[in-house]
Structure formats: C-alpha cells, structure tokens
C-alpha positions as CSV (number, residue, x, y, z in Angstrom):
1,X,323.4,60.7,112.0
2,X,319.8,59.8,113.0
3,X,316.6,60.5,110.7
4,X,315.5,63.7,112.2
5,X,319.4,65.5,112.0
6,X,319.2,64.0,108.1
7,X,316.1,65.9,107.9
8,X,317.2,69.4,109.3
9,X,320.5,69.1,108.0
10,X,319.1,68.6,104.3
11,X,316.3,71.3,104.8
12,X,318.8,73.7,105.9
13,X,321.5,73.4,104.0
14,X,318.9,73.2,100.4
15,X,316.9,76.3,101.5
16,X,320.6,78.1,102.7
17,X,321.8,77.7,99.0
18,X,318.8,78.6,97.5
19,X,318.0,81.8,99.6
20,X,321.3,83.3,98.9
21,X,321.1,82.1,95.4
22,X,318.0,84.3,95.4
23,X,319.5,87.1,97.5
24,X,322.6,86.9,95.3
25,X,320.4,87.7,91.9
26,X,318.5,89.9,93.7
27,X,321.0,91.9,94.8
28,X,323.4,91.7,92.4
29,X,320.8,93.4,89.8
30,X,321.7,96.9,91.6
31,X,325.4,96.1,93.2
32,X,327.0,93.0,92.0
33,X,329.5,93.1,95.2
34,X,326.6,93.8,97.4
35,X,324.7,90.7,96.0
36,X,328.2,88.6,96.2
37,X,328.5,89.9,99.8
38,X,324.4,88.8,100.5
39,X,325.3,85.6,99.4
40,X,328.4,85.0,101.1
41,X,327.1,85.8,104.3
42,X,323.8,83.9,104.1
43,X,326.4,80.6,103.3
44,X,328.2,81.9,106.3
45,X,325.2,81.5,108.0
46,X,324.2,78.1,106.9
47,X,327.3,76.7,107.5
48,X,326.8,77.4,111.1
49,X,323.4,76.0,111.1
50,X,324.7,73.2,109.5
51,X,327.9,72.7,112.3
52,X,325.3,73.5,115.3
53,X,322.9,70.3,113.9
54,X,325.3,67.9,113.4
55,X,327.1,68.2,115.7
56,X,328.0,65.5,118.2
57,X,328.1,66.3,122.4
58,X,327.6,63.8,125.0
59,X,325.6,60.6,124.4
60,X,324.8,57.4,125.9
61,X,321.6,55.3,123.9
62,X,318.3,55.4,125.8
63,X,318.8,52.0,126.4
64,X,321.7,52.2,128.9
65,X,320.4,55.5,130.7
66,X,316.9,54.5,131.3
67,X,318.2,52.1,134.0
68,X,320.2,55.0,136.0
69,X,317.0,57.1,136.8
70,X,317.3,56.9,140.5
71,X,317.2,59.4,143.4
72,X,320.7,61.2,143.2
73,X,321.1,61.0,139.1
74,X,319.6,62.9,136.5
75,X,319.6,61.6,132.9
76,X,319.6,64.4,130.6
77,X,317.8,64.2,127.1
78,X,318.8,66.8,124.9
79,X,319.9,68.2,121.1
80,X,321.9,70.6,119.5
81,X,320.8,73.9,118.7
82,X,319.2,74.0,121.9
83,X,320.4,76.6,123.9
84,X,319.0,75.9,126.7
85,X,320.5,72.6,126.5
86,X,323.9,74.1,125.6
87,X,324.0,76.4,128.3
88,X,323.2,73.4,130.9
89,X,326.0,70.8,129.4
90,X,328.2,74.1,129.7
91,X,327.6,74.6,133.8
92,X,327.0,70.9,134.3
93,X,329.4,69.2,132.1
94,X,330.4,66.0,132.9
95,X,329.2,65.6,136.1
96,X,329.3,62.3,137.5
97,X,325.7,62.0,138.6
98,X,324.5,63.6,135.4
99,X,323.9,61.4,131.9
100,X,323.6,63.1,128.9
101,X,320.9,61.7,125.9
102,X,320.9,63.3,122.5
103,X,317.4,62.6,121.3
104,X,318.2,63.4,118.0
105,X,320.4,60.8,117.4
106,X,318.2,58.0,119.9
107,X,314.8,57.5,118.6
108,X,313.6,55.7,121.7
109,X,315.2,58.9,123.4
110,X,312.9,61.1,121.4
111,X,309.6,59.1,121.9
112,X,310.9,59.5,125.6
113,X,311.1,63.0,125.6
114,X,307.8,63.3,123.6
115,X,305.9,60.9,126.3
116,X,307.2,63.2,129.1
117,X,306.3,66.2,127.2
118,X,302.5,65.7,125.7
119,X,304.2,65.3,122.5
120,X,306.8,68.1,122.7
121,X,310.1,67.8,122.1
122,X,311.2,70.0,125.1
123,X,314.9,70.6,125.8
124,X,316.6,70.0,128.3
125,X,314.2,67.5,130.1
126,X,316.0,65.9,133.2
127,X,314.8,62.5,135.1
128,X,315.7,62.6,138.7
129,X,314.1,59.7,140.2
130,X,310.6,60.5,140.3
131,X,311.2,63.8,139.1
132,X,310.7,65.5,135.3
133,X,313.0,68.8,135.3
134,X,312.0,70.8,132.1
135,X,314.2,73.4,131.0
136,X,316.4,73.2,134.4
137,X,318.4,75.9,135.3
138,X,322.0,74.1,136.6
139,X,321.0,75.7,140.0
140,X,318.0,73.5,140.0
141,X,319.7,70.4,138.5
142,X,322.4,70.1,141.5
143,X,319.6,70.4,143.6
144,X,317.7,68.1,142.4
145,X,320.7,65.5,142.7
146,X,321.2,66.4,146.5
147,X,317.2,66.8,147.0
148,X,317.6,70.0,147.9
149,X,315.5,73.3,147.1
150,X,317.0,75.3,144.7
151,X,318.0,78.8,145.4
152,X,315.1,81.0,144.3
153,X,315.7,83.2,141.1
154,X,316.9,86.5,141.9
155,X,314.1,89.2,141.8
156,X,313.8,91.7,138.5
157,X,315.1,95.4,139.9
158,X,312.8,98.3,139.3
C-alpha cells in the first residue's frame, strides 16, 4: 500500500473509532440502544471508507505506461474513492487501448498527475498523445482514441 493510502487509511479508520466512540457516549446518556445503534452505524460507515481506499483496481507502474502515450492510447491515472474515476473504469473497463495508473499506489504516477494538474491531484486525468483529458466522460475518452469529436452533452430540459 503506498504512503498516501497508509495515510487515509490510518486517518480514517482513528477518527471512525473515535467519532462513534463519542457518538456512542453521547448517545447512549439518553438511549443506550440509540447510542449502540450511533455507533454501529458510524463503524459501518468507516468500514466502507476503509474497503473504498484500499482497495486495489487496475494498475500498471508509471514506469511502463509513460512509454504508451501515443495517438490512439490513453493512459489513465486514477484512485479509489474517486467517482469519477470509478464510473469511467466502469464504462471503459479493460479496453485494449486504455491503461489504467493508480496514483496512489505510484508516486511518480502522482507527481505526474500533480505536474499535469498545477499541483492538483485531479481524477481521472487521461494522456492521449498530445492530449490531457481531465475528468473525461467515456464518450469523450473513445473519442479521443479514434480522434474523433465527442458527441456533445445532451441539453438541460426546461
């Protein structure tokens, strides 16, 4: 697990047990079910946090993917909790022209991702070539692998 997942897994999971530690007491002064319940839920809830950080998708080091940024592939970088990024690897998947980089666990992925984003670590950024997608819809992506023009956004009814 890389540094920066150590970090946000540690800070969640220590303020998790001590907020519904708190909530518990708090709680549980009036209602001792209801503060059992406040506490059981808020764990609930960091455990998810906990499973969306560390966990693992698709990954190839920075090292290997930096070479395939050509015309007709996009390398990916991204990181879970991102939905953005989720709901791209979703609709994209494992497309053959697409490689994905989790720049949480790749540090050179995340200063890569922080140089293409004035210091920002925006997600999903996709290299095409010459091209720097941020926050692509998967619309956008294919057509930035066929060098196409992607369909325009549907207009807001009124």
């Amino acid at each position: 697990m890389g540094s920066e997942r150590r970090r946000n897994a540690s800070v969640t999971a220590v303020s998790g047990v001590v907020g519904a530690g708190v909530a518990g007491v708090v709680l549980g002064r009036t209602n001792v079910w209801l503060g059992v319940g406040a506490a059981l839920v808020l764990l609930g809830g960091v455990a998810l946090m906990l499973y969306l950080i560390c966990r693992t998708g698709p990954h190839t080091p920075w090292a290997q993917a930096r070479p395939l940024v050509a015309p007709g592939h996009a390398v990916v970088l991204w990181k879970p909790t991102c939905g953005y990024c989720e709901r791209l690897l979703r609709a994209v998947g494992r497309h053959p022209q697409v490689t994905w980089v989790n720049v949480w666990t790749d540090p050179d992925a995340n200063r890569a991702v922080r140089d293409l984003n004035d210091g920002d670590e925006l997600t999903p950024t996709a290299i095409v070539g010459d091209a720097v997608l941020r926050n692509p819809t998967a619309a956008g992506l294919r057509a930035a692998l066929t060098q196409e023009r992607p369909p325009p956004r549907p207009e807001p009814r009124r």
